[in-house]
TORKOL-4160 file (C-alpha; in steps of 0.2 Angstrom, whole numbers, padded with zeros to 4 digits, m for minus):
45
<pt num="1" X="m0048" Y="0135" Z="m0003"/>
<pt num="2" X="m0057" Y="0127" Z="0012"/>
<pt num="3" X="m0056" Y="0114" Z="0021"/>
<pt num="4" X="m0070" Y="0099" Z="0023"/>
<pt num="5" X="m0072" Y="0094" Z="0040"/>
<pt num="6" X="m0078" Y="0075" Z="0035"/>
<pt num="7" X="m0065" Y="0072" Z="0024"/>
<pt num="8" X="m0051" Y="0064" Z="0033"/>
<pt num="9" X="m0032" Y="0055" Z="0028"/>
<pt num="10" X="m0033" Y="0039" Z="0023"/>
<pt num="11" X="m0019" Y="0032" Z="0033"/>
<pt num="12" X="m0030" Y="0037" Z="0050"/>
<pt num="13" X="m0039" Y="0020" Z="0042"/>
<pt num="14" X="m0028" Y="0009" Z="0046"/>
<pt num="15" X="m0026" Y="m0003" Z="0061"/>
<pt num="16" X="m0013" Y="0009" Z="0068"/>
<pt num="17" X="m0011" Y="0027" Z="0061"/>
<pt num="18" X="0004" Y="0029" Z="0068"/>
<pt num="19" X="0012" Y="0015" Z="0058"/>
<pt num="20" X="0005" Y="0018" Z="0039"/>
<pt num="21" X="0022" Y="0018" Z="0032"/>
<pt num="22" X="0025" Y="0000" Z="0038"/>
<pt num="23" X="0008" Y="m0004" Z="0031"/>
<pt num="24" X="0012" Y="0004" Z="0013"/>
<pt num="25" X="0029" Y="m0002" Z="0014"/>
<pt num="26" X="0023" Y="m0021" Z="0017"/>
<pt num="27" X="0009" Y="m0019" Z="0001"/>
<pt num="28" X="0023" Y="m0012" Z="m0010"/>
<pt num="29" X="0033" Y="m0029" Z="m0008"/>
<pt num="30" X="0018" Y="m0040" Z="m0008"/>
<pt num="31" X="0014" Y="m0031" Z="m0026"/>
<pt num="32" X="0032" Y="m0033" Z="m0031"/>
<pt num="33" X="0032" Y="m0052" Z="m0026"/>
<pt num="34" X="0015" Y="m0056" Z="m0035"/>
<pt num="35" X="0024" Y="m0047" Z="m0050"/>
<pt num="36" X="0042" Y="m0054" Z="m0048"/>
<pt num="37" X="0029" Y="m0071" Z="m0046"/>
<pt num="38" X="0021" Y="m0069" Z="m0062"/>
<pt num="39" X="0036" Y="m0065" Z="m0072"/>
<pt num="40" X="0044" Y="m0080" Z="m0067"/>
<pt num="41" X="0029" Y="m0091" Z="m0068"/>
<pt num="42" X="0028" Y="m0083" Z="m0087"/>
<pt num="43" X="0044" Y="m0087" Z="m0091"/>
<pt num="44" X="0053" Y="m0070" Z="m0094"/>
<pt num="45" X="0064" Y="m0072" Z="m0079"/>
């Protein structure tokens, strides 16, 4: 198995690479407030 020398992690796109946990961490709650949003909006909630 080798290794490509281009290819390269996606968190070393972010803003700050050091902090891509924050990053995926705020985007999972955004995604659970659209959903949480649209339920209600729907009228399941």
């Amino acid at each position: 198995m080798s290794t490509d020398p281009d290819k390269h992690s996606w968190h070393d796109d972010t803003p700050s690479p050091r902090h891509w946990k924050g990053y995926t961490a705020i985007k999972l709650i955004i995604l659970i407030l659209a959903l949480l949003l649209a339920v209600y909006l729907v009228g399941l909630l």
